[in-house]
Backbone bond lengths (Angstrom), bond angles and torsions (degrees), N, CA, C in turn:
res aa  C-N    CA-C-N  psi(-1)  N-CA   C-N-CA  omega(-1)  CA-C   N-CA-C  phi
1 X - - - 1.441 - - 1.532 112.07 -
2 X 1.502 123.20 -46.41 1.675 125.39 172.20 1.158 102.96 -50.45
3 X 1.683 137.81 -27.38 1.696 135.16 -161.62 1.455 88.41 -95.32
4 X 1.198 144.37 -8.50 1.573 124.51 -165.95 1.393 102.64 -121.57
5 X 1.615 119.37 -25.69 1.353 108.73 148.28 1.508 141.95 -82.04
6 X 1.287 103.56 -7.35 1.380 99.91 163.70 1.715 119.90 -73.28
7 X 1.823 96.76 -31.19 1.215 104.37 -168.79 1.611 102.37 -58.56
8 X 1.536 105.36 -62.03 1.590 101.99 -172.38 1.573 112.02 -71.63
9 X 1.275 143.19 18.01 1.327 151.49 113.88 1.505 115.50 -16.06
10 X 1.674 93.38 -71.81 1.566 91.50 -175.32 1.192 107.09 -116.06
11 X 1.424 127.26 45.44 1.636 135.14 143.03 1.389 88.18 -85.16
12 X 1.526 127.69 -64.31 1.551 125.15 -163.99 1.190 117.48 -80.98
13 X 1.451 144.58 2.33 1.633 136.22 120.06 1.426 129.23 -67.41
14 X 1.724 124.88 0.01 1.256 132.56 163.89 1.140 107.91 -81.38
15 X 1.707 120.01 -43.02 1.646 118.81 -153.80 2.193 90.58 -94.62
16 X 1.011 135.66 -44.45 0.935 146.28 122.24 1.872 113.97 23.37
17 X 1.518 111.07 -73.19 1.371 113.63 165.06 1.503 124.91 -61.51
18 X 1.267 111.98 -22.24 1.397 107.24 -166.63 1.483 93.22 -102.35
19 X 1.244 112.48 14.01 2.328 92.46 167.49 1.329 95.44 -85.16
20 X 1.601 91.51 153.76 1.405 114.41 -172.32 1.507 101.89 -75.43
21 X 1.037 128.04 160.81 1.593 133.37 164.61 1.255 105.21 -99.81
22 X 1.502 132.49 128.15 1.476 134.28 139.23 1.429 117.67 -45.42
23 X 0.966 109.02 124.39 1.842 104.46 147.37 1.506 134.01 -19.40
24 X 1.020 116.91 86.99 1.780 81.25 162.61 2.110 94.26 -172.08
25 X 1.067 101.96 -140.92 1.681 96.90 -161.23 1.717 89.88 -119.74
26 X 1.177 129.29 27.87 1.335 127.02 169.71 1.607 128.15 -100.08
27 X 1.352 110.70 112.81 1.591 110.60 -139.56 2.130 93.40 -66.13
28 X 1.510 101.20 -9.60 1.820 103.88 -161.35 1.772 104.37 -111.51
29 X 1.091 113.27 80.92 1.471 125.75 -166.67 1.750 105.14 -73.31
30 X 1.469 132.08 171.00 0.729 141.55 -171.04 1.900 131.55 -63.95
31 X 1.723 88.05 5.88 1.605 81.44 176.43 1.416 97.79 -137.15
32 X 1.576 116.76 37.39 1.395 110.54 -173.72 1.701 91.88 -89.98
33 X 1.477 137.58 -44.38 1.216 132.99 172.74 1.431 130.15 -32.70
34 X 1.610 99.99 -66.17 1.382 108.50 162.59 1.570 115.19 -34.52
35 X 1.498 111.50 -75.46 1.678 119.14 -169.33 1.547 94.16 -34.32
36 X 1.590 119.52 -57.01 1.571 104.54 -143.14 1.587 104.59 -88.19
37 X 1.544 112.42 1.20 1.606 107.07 151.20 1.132 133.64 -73.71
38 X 1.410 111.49 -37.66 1.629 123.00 179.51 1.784 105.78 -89.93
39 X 1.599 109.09 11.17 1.343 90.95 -179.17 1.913 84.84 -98.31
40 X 1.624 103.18 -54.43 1.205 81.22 -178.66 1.834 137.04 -80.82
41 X 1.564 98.40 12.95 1.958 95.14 147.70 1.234 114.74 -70.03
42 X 1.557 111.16 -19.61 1.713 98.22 177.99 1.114 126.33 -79.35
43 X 1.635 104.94 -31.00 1.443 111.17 164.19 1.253 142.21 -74.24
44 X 1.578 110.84 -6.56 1.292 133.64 179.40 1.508 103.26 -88.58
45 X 1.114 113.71 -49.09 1.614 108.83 171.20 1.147 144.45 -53.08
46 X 1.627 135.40 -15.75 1.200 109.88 139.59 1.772 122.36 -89.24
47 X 1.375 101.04 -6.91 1.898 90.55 154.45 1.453 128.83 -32.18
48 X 1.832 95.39 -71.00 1.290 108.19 162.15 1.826 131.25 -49.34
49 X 1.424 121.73 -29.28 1.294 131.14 170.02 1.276 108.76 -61.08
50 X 1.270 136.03 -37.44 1.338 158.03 -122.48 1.705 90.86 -120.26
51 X 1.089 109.50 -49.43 1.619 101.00 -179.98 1.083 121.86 -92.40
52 X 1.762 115.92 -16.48 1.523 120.31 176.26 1.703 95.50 -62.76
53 X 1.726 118.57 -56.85 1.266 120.51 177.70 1.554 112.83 -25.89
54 X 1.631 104.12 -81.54 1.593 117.17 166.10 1.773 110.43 -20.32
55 X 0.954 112.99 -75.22 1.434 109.40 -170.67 1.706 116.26 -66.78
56 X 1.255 131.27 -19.07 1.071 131.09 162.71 1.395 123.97 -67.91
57 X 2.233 111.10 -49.24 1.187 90.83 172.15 1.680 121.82 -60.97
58 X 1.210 120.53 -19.95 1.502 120.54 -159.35 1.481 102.86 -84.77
59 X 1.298 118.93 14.00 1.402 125.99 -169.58 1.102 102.71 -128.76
60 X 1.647 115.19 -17.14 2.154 101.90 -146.44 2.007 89.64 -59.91
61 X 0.798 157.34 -80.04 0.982 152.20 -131.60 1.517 120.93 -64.54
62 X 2.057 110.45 -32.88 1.316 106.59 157.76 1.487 116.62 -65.16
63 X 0.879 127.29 161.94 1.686 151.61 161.05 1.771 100.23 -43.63
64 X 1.722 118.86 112.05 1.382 117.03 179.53 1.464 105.15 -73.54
65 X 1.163 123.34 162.14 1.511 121.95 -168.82 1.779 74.88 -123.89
66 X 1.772 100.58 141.09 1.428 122.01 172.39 1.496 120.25 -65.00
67 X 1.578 81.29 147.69 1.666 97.00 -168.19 1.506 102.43 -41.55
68 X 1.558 130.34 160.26 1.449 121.36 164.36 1.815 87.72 -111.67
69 X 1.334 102.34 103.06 1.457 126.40 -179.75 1.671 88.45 -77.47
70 X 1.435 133.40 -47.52 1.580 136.22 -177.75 1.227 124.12 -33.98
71 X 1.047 92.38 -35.58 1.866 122.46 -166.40 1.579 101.23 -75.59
72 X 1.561 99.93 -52.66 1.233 83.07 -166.66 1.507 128.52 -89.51
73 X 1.599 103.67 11.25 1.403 135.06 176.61 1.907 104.03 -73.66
74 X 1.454 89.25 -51.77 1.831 93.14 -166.02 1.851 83.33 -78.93
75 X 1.408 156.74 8.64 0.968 127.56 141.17 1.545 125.38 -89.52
76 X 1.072 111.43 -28.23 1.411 120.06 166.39 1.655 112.80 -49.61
77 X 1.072 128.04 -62.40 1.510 164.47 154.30 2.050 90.47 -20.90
78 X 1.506 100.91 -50.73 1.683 89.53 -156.38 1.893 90.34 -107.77
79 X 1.072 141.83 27.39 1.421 169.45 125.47 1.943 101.66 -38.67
80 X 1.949 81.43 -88.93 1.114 91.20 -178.33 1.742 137.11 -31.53
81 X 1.610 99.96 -62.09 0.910 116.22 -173.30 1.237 118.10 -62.33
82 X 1.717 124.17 -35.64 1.601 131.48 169.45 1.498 103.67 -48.26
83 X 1.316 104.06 -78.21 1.831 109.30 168.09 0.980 138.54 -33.46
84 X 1.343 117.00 -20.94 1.791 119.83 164.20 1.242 99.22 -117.82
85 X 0.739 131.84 -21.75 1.604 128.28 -172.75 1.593 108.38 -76.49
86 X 1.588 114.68 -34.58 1.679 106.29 -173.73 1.426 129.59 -42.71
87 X 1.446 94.93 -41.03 1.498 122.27 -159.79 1.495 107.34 -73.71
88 X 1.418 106.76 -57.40 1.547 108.16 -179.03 1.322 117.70 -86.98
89 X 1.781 124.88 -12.56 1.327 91.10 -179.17 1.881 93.03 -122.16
90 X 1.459 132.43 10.36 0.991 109.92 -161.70 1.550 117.36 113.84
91 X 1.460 125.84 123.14 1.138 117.69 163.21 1.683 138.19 -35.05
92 X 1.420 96.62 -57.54 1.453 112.46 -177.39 1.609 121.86 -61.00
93 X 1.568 113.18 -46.28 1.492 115.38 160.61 1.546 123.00 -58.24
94 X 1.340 119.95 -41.15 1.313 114.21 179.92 1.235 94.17 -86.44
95 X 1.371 160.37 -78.32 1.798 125.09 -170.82 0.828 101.89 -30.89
96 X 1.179 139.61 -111.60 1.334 150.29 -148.01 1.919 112.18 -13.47
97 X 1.696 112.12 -41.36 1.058 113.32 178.69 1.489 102.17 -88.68
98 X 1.388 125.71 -28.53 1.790 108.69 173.84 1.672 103.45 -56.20
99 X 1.474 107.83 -57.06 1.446 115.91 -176.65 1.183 104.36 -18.78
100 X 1.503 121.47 -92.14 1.302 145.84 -179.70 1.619 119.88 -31.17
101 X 1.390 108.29 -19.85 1.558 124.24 -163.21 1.853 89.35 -92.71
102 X 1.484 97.24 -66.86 1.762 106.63 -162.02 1.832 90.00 -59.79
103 X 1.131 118.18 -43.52 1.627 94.86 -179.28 1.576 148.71 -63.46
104 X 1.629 74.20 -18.35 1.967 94.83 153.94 1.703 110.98 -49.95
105 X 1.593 105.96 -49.50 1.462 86.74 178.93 1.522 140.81 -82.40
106 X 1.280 96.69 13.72 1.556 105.96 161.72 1.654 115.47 -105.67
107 X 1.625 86.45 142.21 1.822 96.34 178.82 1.855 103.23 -52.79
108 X 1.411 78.64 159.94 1.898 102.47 174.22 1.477 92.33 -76.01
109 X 0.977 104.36 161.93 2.030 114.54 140.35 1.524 88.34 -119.58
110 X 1.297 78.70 162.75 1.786 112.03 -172.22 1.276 92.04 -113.98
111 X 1.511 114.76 159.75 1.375 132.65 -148.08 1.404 89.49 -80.82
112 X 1.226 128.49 3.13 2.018 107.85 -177.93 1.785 72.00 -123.40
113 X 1.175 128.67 78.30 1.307 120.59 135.43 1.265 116.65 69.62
114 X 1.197 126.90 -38.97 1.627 117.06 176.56 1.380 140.05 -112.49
115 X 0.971 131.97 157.41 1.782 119.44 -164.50 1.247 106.08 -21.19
116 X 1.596 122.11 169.31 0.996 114.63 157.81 1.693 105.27 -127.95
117 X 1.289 89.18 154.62 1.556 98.90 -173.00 1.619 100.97 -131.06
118 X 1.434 101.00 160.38 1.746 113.82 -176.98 1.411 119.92 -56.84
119 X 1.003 121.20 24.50 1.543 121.92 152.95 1.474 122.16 -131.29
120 X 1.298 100.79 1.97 1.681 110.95 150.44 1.492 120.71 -58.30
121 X 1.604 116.48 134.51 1.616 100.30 172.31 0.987 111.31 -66.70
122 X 1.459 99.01 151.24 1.535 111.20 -151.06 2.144 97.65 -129.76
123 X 1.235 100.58 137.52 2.005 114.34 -165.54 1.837 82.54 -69.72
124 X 1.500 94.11 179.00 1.271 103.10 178.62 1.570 133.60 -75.96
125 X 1.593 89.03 -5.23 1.769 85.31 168.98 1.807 109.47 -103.26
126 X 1.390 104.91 14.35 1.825 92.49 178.29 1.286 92.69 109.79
127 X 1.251 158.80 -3.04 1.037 139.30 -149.94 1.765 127.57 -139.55
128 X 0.937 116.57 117.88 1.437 118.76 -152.39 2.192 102.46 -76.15
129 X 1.388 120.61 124.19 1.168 107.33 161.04 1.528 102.96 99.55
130 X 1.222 121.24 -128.84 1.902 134.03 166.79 1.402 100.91 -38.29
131 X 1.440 110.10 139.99 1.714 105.32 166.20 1.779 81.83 -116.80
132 X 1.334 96.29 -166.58 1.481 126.60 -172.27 1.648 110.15 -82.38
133 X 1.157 98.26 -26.71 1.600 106.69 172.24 1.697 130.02 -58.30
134 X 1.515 80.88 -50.74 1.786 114.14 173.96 1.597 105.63 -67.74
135 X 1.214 104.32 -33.30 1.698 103.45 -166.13 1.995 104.03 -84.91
136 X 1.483 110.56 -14.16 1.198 118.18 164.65 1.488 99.02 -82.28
137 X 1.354 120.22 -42.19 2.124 93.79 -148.77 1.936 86.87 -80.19
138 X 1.341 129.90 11.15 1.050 120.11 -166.38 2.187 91.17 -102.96
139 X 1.131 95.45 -59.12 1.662 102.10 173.28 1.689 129.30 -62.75
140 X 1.136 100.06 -10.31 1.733 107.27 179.03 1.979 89.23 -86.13
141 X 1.341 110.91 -77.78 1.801 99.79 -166.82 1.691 109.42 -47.97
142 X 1.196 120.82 -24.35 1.321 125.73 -171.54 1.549 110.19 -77.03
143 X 1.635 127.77 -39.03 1.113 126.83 162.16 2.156 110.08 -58.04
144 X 1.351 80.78 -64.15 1.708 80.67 -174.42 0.970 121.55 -34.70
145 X 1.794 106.24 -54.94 1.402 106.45 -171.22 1.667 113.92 -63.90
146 X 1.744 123.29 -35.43 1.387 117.82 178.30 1.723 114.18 -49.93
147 X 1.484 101.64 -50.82 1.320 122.61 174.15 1.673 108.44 -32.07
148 X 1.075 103.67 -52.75 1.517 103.41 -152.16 1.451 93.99 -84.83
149 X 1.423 144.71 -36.15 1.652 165.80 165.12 1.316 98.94 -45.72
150 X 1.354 125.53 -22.89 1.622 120.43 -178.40 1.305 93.76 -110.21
151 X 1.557 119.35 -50.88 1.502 108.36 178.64 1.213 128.89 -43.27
152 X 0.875 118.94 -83.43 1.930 145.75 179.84 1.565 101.16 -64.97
153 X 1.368 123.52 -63.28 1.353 135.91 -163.51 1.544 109.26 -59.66
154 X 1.313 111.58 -51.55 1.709 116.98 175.72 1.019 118.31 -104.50
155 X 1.549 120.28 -19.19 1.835 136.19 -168.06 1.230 124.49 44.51
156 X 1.838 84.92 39.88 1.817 109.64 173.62 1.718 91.48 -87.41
157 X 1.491 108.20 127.86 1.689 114.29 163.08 1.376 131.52 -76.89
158 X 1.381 114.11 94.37 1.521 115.95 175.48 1.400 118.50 -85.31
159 X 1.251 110.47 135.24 1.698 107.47 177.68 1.741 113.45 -27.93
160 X 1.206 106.08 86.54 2.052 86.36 168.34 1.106 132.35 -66.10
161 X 1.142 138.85 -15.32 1.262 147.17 155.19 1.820 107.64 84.04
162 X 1.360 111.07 -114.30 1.555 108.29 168.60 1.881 109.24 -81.94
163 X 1.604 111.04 0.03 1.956 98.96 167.35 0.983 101.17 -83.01
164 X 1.820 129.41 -3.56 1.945 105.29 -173.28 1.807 108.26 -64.48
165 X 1.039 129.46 11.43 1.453 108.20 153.47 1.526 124.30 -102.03
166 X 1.060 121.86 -2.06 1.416 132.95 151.31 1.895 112.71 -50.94
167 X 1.249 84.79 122.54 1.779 94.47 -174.24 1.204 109.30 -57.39
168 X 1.039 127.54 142.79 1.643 128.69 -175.82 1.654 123.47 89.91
169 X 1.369 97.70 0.10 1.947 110.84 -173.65 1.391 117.53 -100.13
């Protein structure tokens, strides 16, 4: 995981240099955001190397528990879908479905507080704790509300998708 964020670190301070700049009298042009995300995934990555180390040596002798390769599918998966999804359906529908996607890859807790694992009772879709329901009424106000903080708030234009009849979209 430290090798794939560094990588897209410096995929996204490479791709980053090549936006064009507009004209105008603003000293922070359009690829200063990008750079200072992918500068600090770069810098975050051997943090992260550094503690996988840490936590392995302090483990080598227990039994390693397997990669959760799943996880990093339902983020890949909820990536995707933001990124293609903005354009055609609207900001607010595609968060809402990355939301809902990347939170698959975190464990439940179970109602007494701690992870839950497969011999926890388990709701009717398999799943210990949060259902899928909850993980929407949490990602629908959270899109809107960003939505509307860029809309109105900064009168930065995000794809509205089905809000373009909302005044101000």
């Amino acid at each position: 995981m430290p090798i794939a964020l560094g990588g897209g670190g410096l995929f996204v301070v490479l791709q980053a240099q090549g936006i064009a700049a507009a004209g105008g009298y603003s000293p922070v042009g359009p690829s200063f955001f990008p750079t200072v995300i992918g500068a600090l995934m770069l810098l975050i990555a051997p943090l992260l190397a550094l503690g996988v180390w840490r936590a392995h040596a302090a483990h080598a002798d227990a039994a390693l528990q397997p990669p959760r390769i799943h996880a990093l599918g339902w983020l890949l998966a909820a990536v995707a879908i933001g990124a293609l999804g903005i354009e055609r359906v609207g900001f607010v529908p595609a968060m809402t479905v990355a939301f809902v996607l990347a939170a698959q890859a975190f464990p439940r807790q179970s109602t007494t507080g701690s992870v839950a694992t497969k011999s926890d009772a388990t709701n009717t879709n398999g799943r210990s704790g949060r259902t899928l329901l909850a993980d929407f009424a949490v990602a629908i106000p959270f899109a809107l509300t960003t939505w509307f903080l860029f809309t109105v708030g900064l009168g930065l234009r995000l794809p509205a998708g089905w809000l373009s009849a909302l005044p101000g979209a």
